[in-house]
LUMLODO-274110 format. One record per residue (C-alpha): x, y, z; residue number from 1; residue in one letter. Coordinates in steps of 0.25 Angstrom, whole numbers. Layout:
<kemars>
<X=X | Y=Y | Z=Z | k=NUM | r=A>
...
</kemars>
This chain:
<kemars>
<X=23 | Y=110 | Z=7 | k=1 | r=X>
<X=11 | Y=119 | Z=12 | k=2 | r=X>
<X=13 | Y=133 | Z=15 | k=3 | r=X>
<X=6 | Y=129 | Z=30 | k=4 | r=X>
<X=14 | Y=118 | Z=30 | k=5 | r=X>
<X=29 | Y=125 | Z=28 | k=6 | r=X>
<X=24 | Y=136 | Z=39 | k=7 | r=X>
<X=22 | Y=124 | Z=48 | k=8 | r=X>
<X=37 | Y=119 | Z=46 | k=9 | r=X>
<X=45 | Y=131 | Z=44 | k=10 | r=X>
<X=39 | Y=134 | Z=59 | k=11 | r=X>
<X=45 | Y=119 | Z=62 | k=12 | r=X>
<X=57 | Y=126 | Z=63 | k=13 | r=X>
<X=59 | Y=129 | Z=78 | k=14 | r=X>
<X=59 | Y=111 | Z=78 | k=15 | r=X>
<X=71 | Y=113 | Z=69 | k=16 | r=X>
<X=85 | Y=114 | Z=70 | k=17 | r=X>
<X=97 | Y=120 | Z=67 | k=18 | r=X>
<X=106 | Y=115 | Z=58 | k=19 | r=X>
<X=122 | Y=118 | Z=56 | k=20 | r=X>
<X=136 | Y=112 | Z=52 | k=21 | r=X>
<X=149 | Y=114 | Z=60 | k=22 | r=X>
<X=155 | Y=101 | Z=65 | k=23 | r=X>
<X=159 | Y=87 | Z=60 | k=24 | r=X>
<X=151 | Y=76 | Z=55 | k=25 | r=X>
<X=148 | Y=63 | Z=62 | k=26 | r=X>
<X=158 | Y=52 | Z=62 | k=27 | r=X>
<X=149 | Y=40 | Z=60 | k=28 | r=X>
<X=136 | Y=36 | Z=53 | k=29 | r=X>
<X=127 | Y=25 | Z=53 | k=30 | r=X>
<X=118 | Y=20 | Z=40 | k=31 | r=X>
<X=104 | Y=19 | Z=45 | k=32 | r=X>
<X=92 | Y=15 | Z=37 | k=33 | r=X>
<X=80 | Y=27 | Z=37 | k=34 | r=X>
<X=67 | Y=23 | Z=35 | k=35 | r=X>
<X=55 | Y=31 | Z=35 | k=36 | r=X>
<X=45 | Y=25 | Z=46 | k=37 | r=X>
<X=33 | Y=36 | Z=41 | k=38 | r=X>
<X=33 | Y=48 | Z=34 | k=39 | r=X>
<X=22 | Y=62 | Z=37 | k=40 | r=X>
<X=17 | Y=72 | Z=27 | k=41 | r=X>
<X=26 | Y=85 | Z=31 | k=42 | r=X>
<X=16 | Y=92 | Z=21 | k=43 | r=X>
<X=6 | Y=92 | Z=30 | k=44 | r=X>
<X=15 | Y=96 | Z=45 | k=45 | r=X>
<X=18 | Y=82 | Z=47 | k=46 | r=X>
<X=32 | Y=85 | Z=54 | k=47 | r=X>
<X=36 | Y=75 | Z=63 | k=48 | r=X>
<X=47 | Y=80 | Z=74 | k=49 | r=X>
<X=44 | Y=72 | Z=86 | k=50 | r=X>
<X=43 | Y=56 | Z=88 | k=51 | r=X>
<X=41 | Y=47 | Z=97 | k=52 | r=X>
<X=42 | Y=32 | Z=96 | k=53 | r=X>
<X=33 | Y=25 | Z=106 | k=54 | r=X>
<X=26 | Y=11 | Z=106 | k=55 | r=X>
<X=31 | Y=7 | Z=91 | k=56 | r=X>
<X=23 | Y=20 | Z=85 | k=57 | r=X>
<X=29 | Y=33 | Z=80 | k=58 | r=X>
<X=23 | Y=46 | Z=86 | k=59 | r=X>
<X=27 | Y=60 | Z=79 | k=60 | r=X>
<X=24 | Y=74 | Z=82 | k=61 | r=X>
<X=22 | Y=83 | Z=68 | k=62 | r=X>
<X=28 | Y=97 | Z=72 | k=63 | r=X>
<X=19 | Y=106 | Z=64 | k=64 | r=X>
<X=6 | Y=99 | Z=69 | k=65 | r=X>
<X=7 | Y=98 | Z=81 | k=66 | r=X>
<X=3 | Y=84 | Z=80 | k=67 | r=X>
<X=7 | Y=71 | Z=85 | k=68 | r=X>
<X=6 | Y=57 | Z=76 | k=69 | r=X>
<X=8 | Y=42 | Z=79 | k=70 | r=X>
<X=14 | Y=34 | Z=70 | k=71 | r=X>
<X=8 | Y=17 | Z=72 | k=72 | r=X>
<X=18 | Y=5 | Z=66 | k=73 | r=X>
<X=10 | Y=6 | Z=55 | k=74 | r=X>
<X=16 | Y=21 | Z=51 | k=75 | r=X>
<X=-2 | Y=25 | Z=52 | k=76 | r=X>
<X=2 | Y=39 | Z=58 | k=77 | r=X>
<X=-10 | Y=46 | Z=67 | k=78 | r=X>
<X=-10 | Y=60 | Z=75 | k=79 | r=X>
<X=-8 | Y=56 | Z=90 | k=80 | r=X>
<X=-14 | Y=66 | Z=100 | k=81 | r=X>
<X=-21 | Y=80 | Z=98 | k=82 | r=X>
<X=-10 | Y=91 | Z=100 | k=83 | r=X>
<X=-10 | Y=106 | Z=102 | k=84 | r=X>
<X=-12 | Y=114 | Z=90 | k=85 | r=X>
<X=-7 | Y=127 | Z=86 | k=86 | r=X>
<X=-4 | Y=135 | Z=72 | k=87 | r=X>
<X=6 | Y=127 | Z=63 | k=88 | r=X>
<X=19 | Y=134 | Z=66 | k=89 | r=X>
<X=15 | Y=135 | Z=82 | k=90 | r=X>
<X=19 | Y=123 | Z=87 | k=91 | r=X>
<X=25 | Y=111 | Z=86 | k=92 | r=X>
<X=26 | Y=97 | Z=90 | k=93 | r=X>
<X=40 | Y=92 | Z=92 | k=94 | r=X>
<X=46 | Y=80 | Z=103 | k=95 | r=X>
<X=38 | Y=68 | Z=107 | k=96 | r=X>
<X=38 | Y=58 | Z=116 | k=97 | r=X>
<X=30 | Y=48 | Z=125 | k=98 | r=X>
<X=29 | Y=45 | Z=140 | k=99 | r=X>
<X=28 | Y=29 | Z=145 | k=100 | r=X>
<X=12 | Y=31 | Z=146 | k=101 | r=X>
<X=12 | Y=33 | Z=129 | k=102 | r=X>
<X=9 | Y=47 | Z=133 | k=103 | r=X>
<X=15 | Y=56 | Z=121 | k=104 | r=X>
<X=22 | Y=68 | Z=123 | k=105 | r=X>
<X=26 | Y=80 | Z=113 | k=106 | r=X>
<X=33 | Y=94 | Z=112 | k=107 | r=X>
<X=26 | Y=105 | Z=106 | k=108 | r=X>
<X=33 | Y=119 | Z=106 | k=109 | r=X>
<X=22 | Y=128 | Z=103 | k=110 | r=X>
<X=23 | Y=144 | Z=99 | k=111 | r=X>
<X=7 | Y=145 | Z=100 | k=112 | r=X>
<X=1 | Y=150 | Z=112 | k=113 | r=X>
<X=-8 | Y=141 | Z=113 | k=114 | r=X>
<X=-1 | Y=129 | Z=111 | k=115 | r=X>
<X=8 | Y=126 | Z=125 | k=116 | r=X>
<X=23 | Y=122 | Z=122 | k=117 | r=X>
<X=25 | Y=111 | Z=129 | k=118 | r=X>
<X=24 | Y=96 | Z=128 | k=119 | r=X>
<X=11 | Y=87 | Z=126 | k=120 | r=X>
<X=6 | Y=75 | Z=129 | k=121 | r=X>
<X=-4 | Y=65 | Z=124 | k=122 | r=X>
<X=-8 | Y=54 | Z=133 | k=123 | r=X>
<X=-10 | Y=40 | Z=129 | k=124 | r=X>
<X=-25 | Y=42 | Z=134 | k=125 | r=X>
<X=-27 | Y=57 | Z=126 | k=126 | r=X>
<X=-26 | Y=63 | Z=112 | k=127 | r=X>
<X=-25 | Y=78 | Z=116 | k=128 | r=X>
<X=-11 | Y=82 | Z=120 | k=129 | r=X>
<X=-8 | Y=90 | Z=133 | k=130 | r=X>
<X=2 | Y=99 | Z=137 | k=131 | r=X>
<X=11 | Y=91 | Z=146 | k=132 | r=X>
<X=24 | Y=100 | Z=148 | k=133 | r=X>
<X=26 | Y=115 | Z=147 | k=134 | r=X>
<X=34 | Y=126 | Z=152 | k=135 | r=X>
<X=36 | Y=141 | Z=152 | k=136 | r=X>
<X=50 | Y=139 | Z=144 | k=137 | r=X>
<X=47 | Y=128 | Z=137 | k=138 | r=X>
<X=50 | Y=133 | Z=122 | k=139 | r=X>
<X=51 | Y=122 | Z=112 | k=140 | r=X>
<X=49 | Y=109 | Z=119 | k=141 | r=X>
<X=56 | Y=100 | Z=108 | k=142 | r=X>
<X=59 | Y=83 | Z=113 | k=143 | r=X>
<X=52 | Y=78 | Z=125 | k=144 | r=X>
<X=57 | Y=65 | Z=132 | k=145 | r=X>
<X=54 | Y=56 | Z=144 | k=146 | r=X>
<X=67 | Y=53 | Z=155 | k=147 | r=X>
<X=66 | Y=46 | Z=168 | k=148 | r=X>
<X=54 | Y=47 | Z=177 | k=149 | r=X>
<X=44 | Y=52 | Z=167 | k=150 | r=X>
<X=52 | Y=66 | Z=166 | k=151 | r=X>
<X=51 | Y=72 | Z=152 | k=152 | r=X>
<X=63 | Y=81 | Z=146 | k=153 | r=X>
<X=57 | Y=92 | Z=135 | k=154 | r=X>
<X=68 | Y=99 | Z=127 | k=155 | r=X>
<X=65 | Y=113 | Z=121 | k=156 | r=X>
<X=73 | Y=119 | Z=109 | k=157 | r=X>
<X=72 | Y=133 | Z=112 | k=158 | r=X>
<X=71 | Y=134 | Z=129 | k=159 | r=X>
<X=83 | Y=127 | Z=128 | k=160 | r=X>
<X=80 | Y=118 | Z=140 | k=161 | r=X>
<X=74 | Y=104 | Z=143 | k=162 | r=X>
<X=61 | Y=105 | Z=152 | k=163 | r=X>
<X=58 | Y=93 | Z=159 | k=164 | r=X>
<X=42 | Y=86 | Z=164 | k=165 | r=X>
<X=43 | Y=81 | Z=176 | k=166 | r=X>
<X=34 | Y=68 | Z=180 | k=167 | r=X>
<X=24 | Y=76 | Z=187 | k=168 | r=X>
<X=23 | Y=86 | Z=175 | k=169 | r=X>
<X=32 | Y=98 | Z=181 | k=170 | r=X>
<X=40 | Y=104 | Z=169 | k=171 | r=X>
<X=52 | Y=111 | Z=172 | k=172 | r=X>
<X=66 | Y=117 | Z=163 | k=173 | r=X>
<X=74 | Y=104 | Z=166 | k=174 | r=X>
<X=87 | Y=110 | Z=160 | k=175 | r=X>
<X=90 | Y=125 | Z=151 | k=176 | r=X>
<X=103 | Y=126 | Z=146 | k=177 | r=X>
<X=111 | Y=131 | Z=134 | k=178 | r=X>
<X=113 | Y=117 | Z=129 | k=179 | r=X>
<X=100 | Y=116 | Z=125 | k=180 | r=X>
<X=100 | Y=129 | Z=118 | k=181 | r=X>
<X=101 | Y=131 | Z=102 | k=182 | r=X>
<X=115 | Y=132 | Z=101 | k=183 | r=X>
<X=118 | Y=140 | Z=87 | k=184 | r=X>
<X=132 | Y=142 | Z=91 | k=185 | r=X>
<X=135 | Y=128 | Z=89 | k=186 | r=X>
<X=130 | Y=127 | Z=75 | k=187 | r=X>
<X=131 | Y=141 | Z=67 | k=188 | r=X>
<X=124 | Y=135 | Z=54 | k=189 | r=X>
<X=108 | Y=137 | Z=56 | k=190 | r=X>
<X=97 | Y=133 | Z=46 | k=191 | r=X>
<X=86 | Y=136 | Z=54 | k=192 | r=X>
<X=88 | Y=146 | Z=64 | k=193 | r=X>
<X=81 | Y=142 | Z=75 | k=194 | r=X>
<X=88 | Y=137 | Z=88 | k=195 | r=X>
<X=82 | Y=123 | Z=94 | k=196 | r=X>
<X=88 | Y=120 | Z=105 | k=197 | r=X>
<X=86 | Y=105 | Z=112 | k=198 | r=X>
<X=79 | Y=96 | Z=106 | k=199 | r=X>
<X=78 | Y=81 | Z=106 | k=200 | r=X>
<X=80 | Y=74 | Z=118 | k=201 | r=X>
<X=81 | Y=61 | Z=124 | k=202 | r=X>
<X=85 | Y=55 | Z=138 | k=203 | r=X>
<X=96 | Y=43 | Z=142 | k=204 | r=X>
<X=102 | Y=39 | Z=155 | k=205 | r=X>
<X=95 | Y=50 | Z=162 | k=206 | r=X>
<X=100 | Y=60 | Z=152 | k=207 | r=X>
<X=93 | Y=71 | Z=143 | k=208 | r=X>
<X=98 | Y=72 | Z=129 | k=209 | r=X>
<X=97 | Y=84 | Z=122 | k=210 | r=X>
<X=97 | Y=88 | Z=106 | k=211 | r=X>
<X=100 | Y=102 | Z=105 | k=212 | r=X>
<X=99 | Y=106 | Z=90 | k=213 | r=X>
<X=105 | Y=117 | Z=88 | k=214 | r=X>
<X=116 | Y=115 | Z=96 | k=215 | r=X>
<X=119 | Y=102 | Z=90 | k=216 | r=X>
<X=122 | Y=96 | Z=103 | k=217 | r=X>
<X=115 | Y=85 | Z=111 | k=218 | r=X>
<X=115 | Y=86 | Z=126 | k=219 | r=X>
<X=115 | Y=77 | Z=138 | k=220 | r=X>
<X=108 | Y=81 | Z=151 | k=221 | r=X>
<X=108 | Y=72 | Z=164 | k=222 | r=X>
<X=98 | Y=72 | Z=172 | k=223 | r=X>
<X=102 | Y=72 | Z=186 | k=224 | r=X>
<X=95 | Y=64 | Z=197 | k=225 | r=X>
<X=86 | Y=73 | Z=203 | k=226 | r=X>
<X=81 | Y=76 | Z=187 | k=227 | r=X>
<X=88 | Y=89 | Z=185 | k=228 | r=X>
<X=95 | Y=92 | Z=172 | k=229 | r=X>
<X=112 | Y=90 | Z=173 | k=230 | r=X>
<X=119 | Y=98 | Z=167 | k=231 | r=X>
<X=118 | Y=97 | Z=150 | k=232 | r=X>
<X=130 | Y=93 | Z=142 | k=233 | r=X>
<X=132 | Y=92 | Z=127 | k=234 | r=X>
<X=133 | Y=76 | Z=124 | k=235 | r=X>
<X=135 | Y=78 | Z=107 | k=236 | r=X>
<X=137 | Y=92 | Z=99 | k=237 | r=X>
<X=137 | Y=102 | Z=97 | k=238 | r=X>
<X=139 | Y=96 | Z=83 | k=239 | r=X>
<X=132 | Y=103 | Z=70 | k=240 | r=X>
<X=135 | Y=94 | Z=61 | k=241 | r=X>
<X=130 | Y=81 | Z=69 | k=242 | r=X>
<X=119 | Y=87 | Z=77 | k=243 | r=X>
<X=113 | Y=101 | Z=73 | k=244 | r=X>
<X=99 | Y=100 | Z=70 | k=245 | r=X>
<X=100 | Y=88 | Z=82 | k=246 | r=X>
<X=84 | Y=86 | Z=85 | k=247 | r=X>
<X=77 | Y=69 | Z=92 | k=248 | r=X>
<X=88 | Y=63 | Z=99 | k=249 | r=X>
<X=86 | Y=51 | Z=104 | k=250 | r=X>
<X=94 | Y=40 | Z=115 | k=251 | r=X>
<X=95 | Y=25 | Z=113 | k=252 | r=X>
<X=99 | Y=15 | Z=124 | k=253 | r=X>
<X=112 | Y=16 | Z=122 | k=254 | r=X>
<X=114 | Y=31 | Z=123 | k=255 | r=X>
<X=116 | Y=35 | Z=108 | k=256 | r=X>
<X=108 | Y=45 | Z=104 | k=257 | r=X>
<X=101 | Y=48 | Z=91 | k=258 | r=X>
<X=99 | Y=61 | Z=86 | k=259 | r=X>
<X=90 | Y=65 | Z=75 | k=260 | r=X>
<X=97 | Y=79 | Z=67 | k=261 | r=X>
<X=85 | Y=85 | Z=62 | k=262 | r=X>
<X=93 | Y=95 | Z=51 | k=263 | r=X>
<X=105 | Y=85 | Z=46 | k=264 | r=X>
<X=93 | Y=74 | Z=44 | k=265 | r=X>
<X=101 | Y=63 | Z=51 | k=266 | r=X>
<X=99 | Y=54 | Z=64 | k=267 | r=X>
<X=113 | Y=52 | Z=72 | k=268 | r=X>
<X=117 | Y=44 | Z=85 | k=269 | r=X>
<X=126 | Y=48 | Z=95 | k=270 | r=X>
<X=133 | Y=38 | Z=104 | k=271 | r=X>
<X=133 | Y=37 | Z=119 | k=272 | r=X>
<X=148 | Y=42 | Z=117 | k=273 | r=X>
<X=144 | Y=54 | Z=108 | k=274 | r=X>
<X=148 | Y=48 | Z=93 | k=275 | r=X>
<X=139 | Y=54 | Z=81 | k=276 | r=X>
<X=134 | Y=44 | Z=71 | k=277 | r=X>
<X=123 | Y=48 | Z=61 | k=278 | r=X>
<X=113 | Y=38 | Z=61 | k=279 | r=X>
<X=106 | Y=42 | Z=48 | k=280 | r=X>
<X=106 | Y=55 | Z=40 | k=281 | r=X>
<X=98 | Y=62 | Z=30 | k=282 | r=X>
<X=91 | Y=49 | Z=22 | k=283 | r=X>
<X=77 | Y=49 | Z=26 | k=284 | r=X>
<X=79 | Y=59 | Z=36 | k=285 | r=X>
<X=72 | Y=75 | Z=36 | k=286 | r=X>
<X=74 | Y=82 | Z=50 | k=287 | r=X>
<X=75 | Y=71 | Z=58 | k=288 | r=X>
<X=69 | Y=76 | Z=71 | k=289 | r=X>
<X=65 | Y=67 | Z=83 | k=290 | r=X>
<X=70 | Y=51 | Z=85 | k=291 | r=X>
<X=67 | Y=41 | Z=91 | k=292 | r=X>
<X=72 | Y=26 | Z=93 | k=293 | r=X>
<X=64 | Y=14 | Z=94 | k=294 | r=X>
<X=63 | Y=0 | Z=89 | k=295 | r=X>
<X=59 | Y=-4 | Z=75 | k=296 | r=X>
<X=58 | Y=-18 | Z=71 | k=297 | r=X>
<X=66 | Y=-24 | Z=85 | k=298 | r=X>
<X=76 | Y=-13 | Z=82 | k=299 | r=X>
<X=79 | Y=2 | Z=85 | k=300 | r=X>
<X=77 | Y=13 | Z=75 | k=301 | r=X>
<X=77 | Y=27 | Z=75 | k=302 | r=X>
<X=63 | Y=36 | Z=72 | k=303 | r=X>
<X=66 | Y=49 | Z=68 | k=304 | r=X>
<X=55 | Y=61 | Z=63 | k=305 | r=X>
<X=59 | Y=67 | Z=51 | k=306 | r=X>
<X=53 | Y=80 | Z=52 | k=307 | r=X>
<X=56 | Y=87 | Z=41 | k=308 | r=X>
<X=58 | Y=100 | Z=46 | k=309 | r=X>
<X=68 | Y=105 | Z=35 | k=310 | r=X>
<X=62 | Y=101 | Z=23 | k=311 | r=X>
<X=49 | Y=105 | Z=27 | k=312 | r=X>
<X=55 | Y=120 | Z=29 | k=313 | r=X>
<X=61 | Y=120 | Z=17 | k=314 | r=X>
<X=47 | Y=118 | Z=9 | k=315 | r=X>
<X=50 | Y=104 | Z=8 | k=316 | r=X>
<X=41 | Y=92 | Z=13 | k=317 | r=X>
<X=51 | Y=84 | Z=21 | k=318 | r=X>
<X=51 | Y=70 | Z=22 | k=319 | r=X>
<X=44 | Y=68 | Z=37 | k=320 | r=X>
<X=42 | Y=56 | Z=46 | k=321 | r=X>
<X=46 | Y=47 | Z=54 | k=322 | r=X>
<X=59 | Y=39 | Z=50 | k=323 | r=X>
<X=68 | Y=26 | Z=56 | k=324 | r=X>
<X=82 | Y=24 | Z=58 | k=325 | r=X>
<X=88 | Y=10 | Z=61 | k=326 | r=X>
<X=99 | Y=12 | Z=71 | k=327 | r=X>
<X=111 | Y=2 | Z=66 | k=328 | r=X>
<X=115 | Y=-8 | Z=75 | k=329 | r=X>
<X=104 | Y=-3 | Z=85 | k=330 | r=X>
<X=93 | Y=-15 | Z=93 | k=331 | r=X>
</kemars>
């Protein structure tokens, strides 16, 4: 790999995780087939850590570029809007997601003064991105998602906080509290060393869930009536050995939730009454960050970003893409 290249990456670490092993292993697992749906060239900073599934096309964001793609049915991949640019190492584009309008929306923590953390936007009628969200303590925005009423939920790793966009643009601190913290305590064993907080999220039933990676645990957030946070609870964890390096989540009809663990290389679901199984592991799989789950020849699947963030800081060129999980017994 490049010397430019490796810069890049080993500055990838404040995406990453931590990883450590205290407690049990799960106690079932399915058999599920991984298929590669494209693969990127990591060699030249083509790390994919966002995703989002919209209209039958894959979109991406490559973390070190700054750079959203869009992936056509035919697998022809082509750089979708024009983002902000800044030194490699300064910024990064993380968690994706778009709006009913086909209006595309990314998080980009940026340590360059001239680049605005904050979300963006590009409209379905403009290429050149716009800032859409910020705030004075918004951090690391990491996930963005849509609830109910066109309110969007933006985690962030280090504020240890969700901010929330209201429908006429107001952004405010929807919810801070130790729960959303990097919490080493839980699990002693660090290979990285730097504390990332929550992470992925994803909304049910008029609930916000929360992966916090470090932490281990996933956390479930009412929202009450008049749109304020409830009080936070933890739903799964802490749990080292099932959930450290937790990153995407993602909820299906039924509310399972399916959690991509960037640093153990595996996909797991976790059932509306809390039982573990691991979905798929390591075959196919290098830091398995963001998820998704949409339908694939009349059926549901999983798309997963392999973003390769491990291999990459090793000196190695990781395996990246985007990758498919059949889901057994799953229309």
């Amino acid at each position: 790999m490049q010397a430019g290249i490796i810069s890049v990456v080993v500055a990838l670490v404040l995406v990453a995780s931590i990883f450590s092993i205290s407690q049990s292993s799960p106690v079932k697992a399915e058999s599920s087939t991984v298929n590669f749906v494209t693969r990127f060239d990591a060699t030249k900073g083509e790390l994919p850590e966002g995703l989002a599934v919209f209209l039958g096309r894959k979109y991406v964001s490559m973390a070190p570029q700054v750079q959203a793609y869009k992936i056509d049915t035919d697998g022809k991949m082509s750089p979708y809007g024009m983002w902000p640019k800044a030194n490699p190492g300064e910024a990064f584009m993380v968690g994706m997601t778009f709006d009913s309008k086909k209006n595309l929306y990314a998080a980009l923590p940026s340590f360059n003064e001239q680049v605005k953390t904050g979300v963006y936007k590009v409209s379905s009628a403009t290429d050149e991105a716009t800032l859409f969200a910020t705030h004075p303590d918004m951090k690391f925005p990491n996930d963005v998602i849509f609830g109910k009423k066109g309110r969007m939920f933006i985690s962030d790793s280090f504020d240890g906080s969700i901010f929330v966009v209201e429908k006429d643009g107001t952004v405010g601190k929807w919810l801070s509290s130790d729960l959303l913290k990097a919490n080493s305590t839980n699990c002693s064993e660090t290979r990285l060393g730097f504390d990332i907080g929550a992470n992925g999220l994803a909304y049910y039933k008029n609930n916000i869930y929360v992966a916090n990676t470090l932490a281990a645990t996933i956390l479930k957030i009412p929202i009450n009536e008049d749109g304020s946070a409830g009080n936070p609870e933890i739903f799964l964890g802490p749990d080292c050995s099932s959930l450290v390096g937790i990153d995407g989540i993602t909820v299906d009809r039924d509310g399972d939730i399916f959690a991509a663990i960037n640093l153990q290389d595996k996909i797991v679901r976790i059932s509306s009454d809390k039982e573990l199984t691991v979905v798929a592991e390591k075959q196919g799989m290098d830091f398995p960050a963001s998820i998704e789950l949409a339908r694939h020849t009349g059926k549901y699947s999983l798309y997963v970003t392999n973003f390769g963030f491990v291999n990459a800081n090793k000196g190695l060129v990781p395996d990246t893409g985007i990758i498919r999980i059949s889901v057994n017994n799953y229309q």
